[in-house]
C-alpha positions as CSV (number, residue, x, y, z in Angstrom):
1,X,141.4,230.9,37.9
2,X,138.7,233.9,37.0
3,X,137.4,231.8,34.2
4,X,136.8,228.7,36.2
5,X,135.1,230.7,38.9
6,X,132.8,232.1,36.3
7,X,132.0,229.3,34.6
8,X,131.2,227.0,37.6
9,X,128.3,230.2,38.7
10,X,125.8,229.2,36.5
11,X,125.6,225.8,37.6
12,X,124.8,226.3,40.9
13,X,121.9,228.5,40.1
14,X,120.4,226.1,38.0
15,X,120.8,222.9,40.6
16,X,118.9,224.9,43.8
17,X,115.8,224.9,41.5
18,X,116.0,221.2,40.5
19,X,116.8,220.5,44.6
20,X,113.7,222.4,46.0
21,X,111.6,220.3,43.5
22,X,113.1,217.0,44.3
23,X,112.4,217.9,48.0
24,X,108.6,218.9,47.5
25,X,108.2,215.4,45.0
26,X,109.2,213.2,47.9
27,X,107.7,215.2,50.6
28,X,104.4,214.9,48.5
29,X,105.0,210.7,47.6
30,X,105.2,210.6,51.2
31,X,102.2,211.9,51.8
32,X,100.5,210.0,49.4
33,X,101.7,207.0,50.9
34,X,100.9,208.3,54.2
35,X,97.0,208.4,53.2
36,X,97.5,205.5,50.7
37,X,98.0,203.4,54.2
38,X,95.5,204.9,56.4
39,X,92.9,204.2,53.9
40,X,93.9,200.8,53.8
41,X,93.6,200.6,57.6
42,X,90.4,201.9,57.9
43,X,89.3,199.9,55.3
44,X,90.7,196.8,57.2
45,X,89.0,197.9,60.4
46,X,85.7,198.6,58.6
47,X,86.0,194.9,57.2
48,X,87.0,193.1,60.9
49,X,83.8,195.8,62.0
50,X,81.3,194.4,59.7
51,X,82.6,190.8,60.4
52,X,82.0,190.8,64.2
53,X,78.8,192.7,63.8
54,X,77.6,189.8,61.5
55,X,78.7,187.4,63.7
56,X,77.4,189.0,66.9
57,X,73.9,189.7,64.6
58,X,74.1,185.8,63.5
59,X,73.7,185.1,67.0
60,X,71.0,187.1,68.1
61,X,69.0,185.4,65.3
62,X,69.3,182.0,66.8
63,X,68.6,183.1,70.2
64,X,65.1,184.6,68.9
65,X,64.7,182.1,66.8
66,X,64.9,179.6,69.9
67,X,62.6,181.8,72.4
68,X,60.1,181.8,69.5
69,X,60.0,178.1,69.3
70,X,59.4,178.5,73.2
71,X,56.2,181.0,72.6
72,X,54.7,179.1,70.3
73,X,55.3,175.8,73.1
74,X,53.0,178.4,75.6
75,X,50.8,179.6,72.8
76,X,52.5,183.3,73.0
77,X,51.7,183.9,69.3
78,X,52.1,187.6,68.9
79,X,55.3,187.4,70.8
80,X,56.6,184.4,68.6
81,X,55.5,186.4,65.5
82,X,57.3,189.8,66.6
83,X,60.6,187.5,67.0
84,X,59.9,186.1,63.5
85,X,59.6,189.1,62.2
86,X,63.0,190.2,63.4
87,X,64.7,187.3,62.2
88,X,63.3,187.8,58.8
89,X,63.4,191.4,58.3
90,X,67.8,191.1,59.2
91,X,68.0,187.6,57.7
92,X,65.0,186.5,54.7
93,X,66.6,183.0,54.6
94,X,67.0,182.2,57.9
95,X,66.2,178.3,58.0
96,X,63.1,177.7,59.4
97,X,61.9,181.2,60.4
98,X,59.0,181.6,57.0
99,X,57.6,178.3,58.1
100,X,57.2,178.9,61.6
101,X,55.8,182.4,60.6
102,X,53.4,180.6,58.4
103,X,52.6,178.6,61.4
104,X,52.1,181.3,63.8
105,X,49.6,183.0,61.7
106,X,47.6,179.9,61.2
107,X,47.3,179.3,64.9
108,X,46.3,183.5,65.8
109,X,44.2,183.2,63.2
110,X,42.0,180.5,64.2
111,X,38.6,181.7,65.3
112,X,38.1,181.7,68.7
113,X,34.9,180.2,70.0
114,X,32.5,182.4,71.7
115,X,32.1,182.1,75.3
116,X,28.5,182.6,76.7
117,X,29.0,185.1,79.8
118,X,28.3,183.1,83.2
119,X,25.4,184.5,84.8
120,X,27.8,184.9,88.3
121,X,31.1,186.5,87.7
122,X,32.5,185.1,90.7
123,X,35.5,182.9,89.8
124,X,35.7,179.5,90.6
125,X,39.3,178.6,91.4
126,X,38.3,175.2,91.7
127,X,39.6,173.5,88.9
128,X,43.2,175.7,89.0
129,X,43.4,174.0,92.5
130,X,42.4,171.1,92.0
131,X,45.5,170.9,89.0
132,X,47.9,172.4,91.0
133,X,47.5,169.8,93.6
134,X,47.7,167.0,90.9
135,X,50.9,168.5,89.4
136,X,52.5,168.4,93.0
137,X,51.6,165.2,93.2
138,X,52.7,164.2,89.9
139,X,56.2,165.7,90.4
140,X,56.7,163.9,93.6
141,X,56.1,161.0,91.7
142,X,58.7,161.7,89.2
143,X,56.0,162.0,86.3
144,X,57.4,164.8,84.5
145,X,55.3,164.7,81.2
146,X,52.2,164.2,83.3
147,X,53.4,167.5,85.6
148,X,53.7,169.2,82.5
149,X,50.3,168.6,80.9
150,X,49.2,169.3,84.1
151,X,50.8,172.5,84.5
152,X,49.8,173.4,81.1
153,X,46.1,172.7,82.0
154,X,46.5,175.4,85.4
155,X,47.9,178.3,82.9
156,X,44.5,177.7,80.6
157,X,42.7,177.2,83.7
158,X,43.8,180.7,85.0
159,X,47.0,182.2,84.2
160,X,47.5,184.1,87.5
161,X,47.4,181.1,89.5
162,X,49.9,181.3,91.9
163,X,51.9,182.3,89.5
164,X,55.4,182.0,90.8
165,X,55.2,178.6,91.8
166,X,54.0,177.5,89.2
167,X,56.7,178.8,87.3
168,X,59.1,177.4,89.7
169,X,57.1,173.8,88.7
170,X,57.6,174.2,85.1
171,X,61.1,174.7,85.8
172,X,61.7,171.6,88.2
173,X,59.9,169.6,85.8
174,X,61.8,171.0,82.5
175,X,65.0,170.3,83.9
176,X,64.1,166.9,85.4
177,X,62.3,165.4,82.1
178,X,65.2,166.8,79.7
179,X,67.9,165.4,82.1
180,X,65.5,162.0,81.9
181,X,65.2,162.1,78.0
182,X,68.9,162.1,77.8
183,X,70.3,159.5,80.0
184,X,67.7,157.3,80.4
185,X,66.0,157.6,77.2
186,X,68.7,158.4,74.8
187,X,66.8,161.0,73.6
188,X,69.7,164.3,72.9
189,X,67.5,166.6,71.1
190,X,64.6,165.8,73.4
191,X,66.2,166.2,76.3
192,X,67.9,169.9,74.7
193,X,64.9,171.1,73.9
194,X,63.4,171.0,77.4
195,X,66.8,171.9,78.8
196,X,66.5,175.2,76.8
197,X,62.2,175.6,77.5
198,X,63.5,175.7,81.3
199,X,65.8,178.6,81.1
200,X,63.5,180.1,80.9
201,X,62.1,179.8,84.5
202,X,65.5,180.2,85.7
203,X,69.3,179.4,85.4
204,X,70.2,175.8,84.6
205,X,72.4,173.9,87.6
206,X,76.0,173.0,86.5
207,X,75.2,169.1,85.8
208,X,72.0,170.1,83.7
209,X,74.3,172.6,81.4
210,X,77.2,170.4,81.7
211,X,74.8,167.3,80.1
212,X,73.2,169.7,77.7
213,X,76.9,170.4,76.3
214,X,77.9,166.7,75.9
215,X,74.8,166.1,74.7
216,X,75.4,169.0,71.6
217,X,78.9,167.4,71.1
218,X,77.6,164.0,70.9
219,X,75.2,165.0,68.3
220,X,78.2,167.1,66.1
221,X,80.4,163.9,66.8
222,X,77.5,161.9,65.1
223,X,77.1,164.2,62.3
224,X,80.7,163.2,60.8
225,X,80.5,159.1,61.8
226,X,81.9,157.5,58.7
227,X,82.5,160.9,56.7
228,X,85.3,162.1,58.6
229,X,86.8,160.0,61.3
230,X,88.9,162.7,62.4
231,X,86.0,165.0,63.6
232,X,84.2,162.4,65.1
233,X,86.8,161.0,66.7
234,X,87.5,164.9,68.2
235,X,84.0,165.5,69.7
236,X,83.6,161.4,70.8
237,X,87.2,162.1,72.6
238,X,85.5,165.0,74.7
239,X,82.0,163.4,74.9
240,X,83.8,159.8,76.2
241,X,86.1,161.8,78.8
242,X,83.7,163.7,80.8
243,X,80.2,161.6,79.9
244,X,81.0,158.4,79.0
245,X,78.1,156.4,79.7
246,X,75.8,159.3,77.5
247,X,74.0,157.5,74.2
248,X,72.1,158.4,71.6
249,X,69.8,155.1,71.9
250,X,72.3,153.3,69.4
251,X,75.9,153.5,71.4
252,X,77.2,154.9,74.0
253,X,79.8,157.6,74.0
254,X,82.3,154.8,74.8
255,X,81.0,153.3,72.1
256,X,81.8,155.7,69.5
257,X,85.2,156.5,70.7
258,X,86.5,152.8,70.3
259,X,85.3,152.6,66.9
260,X,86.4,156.0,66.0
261,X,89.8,155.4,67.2
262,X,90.1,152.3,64.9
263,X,88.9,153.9,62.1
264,X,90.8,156.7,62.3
265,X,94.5,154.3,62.8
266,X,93.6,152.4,59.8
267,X,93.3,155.8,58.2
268,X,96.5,157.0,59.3
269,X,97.9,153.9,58.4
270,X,96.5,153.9,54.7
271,X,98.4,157.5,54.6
272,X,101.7,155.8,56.1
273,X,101.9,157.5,59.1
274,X,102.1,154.4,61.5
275,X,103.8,155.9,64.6
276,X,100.6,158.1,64.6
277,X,98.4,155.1,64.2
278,X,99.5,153.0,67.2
279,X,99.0,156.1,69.3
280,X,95.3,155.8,68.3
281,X,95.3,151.9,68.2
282,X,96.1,151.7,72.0
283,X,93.8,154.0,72.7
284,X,91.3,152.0,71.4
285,X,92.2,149.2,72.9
286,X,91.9,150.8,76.6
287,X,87.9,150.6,75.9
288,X,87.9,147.2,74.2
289,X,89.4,144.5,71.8
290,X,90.2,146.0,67.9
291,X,88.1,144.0,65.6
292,X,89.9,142.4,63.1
293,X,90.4,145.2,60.4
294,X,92.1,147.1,63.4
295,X,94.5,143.9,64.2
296,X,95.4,144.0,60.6
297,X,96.4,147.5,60.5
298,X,98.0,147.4,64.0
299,X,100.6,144.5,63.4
300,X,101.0,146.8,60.0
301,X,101.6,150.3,61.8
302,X,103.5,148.2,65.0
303,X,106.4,147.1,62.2
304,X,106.4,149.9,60.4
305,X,107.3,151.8,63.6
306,X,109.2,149.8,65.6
307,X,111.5,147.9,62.7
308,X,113.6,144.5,64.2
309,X,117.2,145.5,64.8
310,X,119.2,142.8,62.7
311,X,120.6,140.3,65.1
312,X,124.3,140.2,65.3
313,X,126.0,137.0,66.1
314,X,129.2,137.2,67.7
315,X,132.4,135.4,65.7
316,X,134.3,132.9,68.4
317,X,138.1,133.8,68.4
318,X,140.6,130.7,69.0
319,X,143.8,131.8,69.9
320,X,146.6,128.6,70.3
321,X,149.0,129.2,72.6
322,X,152.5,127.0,72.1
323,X,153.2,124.5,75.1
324,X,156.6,123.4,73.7
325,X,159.8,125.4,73.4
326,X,160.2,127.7,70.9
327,X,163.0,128.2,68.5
328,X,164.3,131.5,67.2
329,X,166.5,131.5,63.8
């Protein structure tokens, strides 16, 4: 018993080493895995960080870009050209910023011609007036580019001039000559672009925006026509449901939606999915007949769909019925 007791000593004094090791490895993988992890999370937030503060960047860009298109409209040249200069110093290839830059400098470096000084400094307002009660008169008439020229001719004229309602002109006559461009004209970028010049003079009322919008998703909607039915047929869906009359001078809204809907069922069919198809045939037809390719593929689709249940024709049963007596063996 002695022996046994002696011999199992030496054992245990060399395992509490080995155990207090093992215990500091693991301790220390953990840790490693601990910062391994926390690395990677603050590498992950850095990444989402920089992504938003692109995107947010991105779109600061475009709205500079767009309020220098507007200074150049009101000759505002060094105010166009700090914008420009912003856009290119975050973004050299921004599309069309070097060009209008170019242009900018051409126009504020023109020479000015030199103005002989009256010998009476009084100012004759004459002229301003004179404009301003032409404009009024042309906006009561409806005659929004003539307001604008008009209204153009009072800033040149004299800039202060009655300045607030003036403003207040330009914005009346904006809004009214973009919402004109659009649904009378079938002008969409026309009637964007002085949408956008009168914001700003002041907010844009709910129908202006709402037309501006349909307008935009028309124009995306046209970008994919006969590329990719499935995206056109996605903004024309929008455009048709809440402006369905709105045309780009070529088809309506209503338009585009009928033919995009056929289009995209013959698709659908080509790629066998007919159930699918007939969804987008009928829709078609609730704005007008299918032409004859979309017949075709709807007779397809509709007995692909809905197969004829085999008809069953019942078997006539005779039973005979004895009259006479019957005879047992």
């Amino acid at each position: 018993m002695s022996e046994n007791l002696g011999s199992t000593e030496p054992n245990v004094a060399i395992r509490k080493p080995w155990r207090g090791r093992a215990f500091l490895f693991n301790a220390l993988g953990l840790i490693i895995i601990l910062v391994l992890a926390i690395l990677a999370g603050y590498a992950s937030g850095i990444s989402i960080r920089k992504s938003n503060q692109s995107s947010t960047i991105s779109q600061q860009l475009g709205d500079q870009f767009k309020y220098a298109l507007v200074d150049i409209e009101f000759q505002r040249y060094e105010n166009a050209k700090q914008r420009l200069d912003f856009i290119l110093a975050h973004d050299s290839s921004f599309p069309g910023a070097q060009e209008k830059l170019t242009e900018v400098l051409v126009l504020m470096n023109q020479p000015t011609p030199t103005i002989t000084p009256s010998l009476t400094p009084t100012p004759d307002f004459t002229g301003a007036e004179q404009a301003f009660a032409q404009a009024q008169a042309q906006i009561a008439a409806g005659d929004w580019p003539g307001a604008l020229g008009t209204l153009d001719q009072i800033r040149k004229l004299d800039p202060a001039y009655k300045t607030g309602q003036v403003d207040g002109m330009y914005y009346f006559a904006l809004r009214n000559y973009g919402y004109q461009l659009i649904t009378q004209q079938g002008n969409l970028e026309g009637g964007i672009y002085h949408f956008t010049l009168a914001e700003r003079f002041g907010t844009l009322d709910r129908d202006a925006n709402g037309l501006r919008e349909g307008a935009r998703y028309y124009l995306i909607g046209a970008s994919f026509w006969e590329l990719d039915w499935q995206q056109a047929l996605f903004y024309f869906d929008q455009v048709y449901r809440g402006w369905s009359g709105l045309w780009d001078g070529t088809m309506t809204a209503t338009e585009r939606f009928h033919q995009a809907s056929m289009r995209y069922a013959d698709q659908l069919v080509e790629q066998e999915q007919y159930c699918d198809a007939i969804t987008h045939y009928d829709n078609a037809q609730a704005t007008g007949a299918l032409d004859a390719q979309a017949q075709e593929g709807y007779e397809r689709a509709f007995a692909e769909c809905f197969p004829a249940t085999p008809t069953i024709t019942p078997t006539l049963q005779i039973t005979i019925t004895p009259t006479g007596p019957t005879s047992y063996p």
